[in-house]
LUMSE-323480 format. One record per residue (C-alpha): x, y, z. Coordinates in Angstrom, 1 decimal. Layout:
LUMSE-323480
+--------+--------+--------+
:     xx :     yy :     zz :
+--------+--------+--------+
:      X :      Y :      Z :
...
+--------+--------+--------+
***
This chain:
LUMSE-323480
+--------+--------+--------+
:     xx :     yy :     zz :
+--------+--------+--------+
:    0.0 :    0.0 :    0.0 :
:    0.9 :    3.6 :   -0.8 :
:    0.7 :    4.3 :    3.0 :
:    3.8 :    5.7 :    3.8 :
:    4.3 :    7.7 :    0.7 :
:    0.9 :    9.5 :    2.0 :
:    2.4 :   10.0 :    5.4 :
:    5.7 :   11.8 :    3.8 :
:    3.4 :   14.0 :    1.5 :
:    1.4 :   15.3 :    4.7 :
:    4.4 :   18.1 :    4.9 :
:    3.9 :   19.3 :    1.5 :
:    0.2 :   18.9 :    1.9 :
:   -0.5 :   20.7 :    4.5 :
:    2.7 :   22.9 :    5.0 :
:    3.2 :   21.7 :    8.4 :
:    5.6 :   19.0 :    9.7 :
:    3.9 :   15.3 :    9.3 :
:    4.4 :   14.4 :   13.0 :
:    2.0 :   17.3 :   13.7 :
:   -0.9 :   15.2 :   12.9 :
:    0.2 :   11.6 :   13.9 :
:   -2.6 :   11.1 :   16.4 :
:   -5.3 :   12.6 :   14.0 :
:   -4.1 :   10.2 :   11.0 :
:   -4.5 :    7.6 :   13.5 :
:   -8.0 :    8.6 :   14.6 :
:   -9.0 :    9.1 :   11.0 :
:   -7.8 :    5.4 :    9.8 :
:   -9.1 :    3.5 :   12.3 :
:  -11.9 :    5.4 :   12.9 :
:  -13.5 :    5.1 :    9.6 :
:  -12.3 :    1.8 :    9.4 :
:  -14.8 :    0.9 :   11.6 :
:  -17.5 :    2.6 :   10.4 :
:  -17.1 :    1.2 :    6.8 :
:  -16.6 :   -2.1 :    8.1 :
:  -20.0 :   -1.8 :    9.3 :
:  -21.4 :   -0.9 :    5.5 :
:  -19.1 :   -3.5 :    4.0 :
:  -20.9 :   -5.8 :    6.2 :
:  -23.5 :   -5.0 :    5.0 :
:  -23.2 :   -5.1 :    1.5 :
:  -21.9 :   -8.5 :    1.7 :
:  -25.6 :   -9.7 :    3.4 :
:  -27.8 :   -7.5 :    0.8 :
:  -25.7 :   -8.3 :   -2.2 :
:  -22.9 :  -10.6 :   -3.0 :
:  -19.0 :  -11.6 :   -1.8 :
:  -17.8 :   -9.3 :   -4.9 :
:  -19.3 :   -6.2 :   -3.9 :
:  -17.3 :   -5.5 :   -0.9 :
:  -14.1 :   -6.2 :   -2.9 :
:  -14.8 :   -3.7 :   -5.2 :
:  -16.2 :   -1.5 :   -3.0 :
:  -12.7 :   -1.2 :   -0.8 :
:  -10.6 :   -0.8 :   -4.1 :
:  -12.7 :    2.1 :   -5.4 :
:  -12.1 :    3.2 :   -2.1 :
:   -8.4 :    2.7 :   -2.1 :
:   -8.1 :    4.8 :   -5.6 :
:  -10.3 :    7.4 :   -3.7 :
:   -7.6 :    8.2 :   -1.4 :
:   -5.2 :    8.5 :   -3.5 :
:   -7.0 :   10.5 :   -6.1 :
:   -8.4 :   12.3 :   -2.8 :
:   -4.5 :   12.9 :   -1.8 :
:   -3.5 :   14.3 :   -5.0 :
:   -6.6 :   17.0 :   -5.0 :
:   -6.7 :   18.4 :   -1.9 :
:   -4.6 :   20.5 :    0.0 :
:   -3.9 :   21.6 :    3.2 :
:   -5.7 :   20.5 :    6.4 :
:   -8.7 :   18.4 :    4.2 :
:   -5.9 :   16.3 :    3.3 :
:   -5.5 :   14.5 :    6.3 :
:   -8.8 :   12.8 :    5.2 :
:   -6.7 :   10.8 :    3.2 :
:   -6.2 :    8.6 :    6.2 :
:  -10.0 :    7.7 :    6.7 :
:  -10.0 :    6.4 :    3.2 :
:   -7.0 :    4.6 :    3.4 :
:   -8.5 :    2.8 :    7.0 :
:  -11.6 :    2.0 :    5.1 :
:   -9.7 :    0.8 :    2.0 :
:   -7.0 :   -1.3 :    4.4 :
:  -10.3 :   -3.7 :    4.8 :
:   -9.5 :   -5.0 :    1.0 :
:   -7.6 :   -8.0 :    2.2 :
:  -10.5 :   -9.7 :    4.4 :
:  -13.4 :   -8.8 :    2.1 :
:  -10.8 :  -10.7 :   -1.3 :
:  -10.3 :  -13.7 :    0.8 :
:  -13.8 :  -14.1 :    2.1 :
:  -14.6 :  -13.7 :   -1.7 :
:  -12.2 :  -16.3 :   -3.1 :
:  -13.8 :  -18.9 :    0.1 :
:  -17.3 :  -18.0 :   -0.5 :
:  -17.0 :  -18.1 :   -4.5 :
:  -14.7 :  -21.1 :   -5.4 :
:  -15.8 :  -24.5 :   -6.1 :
:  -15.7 :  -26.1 :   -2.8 :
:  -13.2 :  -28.4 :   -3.9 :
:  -10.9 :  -25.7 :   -5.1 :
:  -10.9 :  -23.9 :   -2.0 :
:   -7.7 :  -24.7 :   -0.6 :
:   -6.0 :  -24.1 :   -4.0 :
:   -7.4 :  -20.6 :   -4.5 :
:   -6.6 :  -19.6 :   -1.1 :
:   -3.3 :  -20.7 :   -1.5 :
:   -2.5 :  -18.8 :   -4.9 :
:   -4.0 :  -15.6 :   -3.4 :
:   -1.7 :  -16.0 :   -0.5 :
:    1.1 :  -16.2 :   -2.8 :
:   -0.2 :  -13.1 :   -4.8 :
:   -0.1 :  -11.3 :   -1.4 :
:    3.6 :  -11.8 :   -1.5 :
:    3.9 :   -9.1 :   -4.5 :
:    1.9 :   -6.6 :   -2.6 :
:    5.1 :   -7.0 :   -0.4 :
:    7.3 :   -5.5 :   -3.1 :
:    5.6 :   -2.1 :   -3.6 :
:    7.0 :   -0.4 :   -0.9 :
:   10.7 :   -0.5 :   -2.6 :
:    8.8 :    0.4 :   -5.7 :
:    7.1 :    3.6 :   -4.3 :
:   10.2 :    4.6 :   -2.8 :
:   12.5 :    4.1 :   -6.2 :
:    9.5 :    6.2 :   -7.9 :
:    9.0 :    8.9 :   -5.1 :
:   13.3 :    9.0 :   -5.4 :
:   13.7 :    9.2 :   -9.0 :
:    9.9 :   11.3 :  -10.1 :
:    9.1 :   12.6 :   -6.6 :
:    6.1 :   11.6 :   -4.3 :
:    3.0 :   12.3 :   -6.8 :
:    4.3 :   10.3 :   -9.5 :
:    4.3 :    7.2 :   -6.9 :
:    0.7 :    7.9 :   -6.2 :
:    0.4 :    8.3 :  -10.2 :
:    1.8 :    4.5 :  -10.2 :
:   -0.5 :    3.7 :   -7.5 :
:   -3.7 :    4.8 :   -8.7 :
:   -3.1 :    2.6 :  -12.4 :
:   -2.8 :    0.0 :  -10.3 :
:   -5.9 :    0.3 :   -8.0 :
:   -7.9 :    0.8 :  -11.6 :
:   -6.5 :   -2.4 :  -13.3 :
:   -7.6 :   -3.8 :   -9.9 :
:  -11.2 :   -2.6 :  -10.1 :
:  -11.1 :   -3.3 :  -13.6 :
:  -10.4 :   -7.0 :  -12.6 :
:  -12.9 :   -7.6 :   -9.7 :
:  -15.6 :   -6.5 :  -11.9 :
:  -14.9 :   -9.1 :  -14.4 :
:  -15.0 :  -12.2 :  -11.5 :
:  -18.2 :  -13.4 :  -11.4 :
:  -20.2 :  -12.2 :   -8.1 :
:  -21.8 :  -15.7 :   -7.2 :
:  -20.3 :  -19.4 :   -6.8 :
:  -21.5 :  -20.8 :  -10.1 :
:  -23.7 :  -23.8 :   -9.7 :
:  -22.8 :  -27.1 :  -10.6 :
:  -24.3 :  -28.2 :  -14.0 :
:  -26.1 :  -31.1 :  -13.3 :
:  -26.8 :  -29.6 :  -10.5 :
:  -31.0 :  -29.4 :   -9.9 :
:  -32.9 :  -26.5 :   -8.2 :
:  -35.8 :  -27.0 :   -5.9 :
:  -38.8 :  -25.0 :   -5.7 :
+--------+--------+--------+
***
């Protein structure tokens, strides 16, 4: 995640040193992590595993589209979106469990794990970008990746597809 990066920009953001607002990125991030845990809930019940997958990417690309707009002190609300965003990894393995042939659980779960592993490789990544091109072009980097990722979850299908000679009571 792009987390860090966001933390160093606060100073040019708001024009204030970044350890000003420690305790209020905090707040923000946990705070509405919470909250939107409460609607991702939610959407899982009234509508399908998918949803809440690509509900916390859209929301990931929000914050960083939201940290690249705004200036100053409305900045810090960065953080609430990236709290509410952090909830992506639950709501992608409850989706790969709830939508995989039973059978292929285990093997899904397991190649998901080891795409995790990648995620762990962005860090260096942002940091050769935000060294060579400066912070903004990291979160440039960042946001085509959160839209190839919403591009992706929309094309997985939202249900566990039935079986095919599978028979359906009424």
């Amino acid at each position: 995640m792009i987390q860090s990066n966001l933390v160093l920009y606060t100073d040019q953001a708001t024009d204030q040193p970044s350890g000003t607002f420690t305790g209020m990125q905090m707040a923000l991030r946990f705070g509405c992590k919470s909250v939107f845990g409460l609607a991702l809930g939610w959407m899982l019940t009234r509508y399908h595993a998918k949803m809440p997958v690509v509900a916390t990417t859209i929301v990931c690309a929000l914050t960083v589209i939201w940290a690249i707009l705004v200036p100053g002190n409305w900045y810090l609300l960065c953080f609430g979106l990236l709290g509410a965003g952090e909830l992506y990894f639950v709501y992608y393995f409850n989706y790969i469990v709830s939508c995989s042939k039973a059978e292929r659980v285990r093997d899904n779960t397991a190649y998901t794990t080891v795409l995790v592993a990648f995620v762990g490789l962005m860090p260096p990544v942002y940091g050769l970008i935000s060294d060579n091109w400066g912070l903004r072009a990291s979160f440039g980097f960042s946001l085509a990746i959160l839209f190839a990722a919403i591009w992706l979850t929309t094309c997985l299908p939202g249900r566990r597809r039935p079986l095919s000679n599978a028979t359906i009571d009424h």
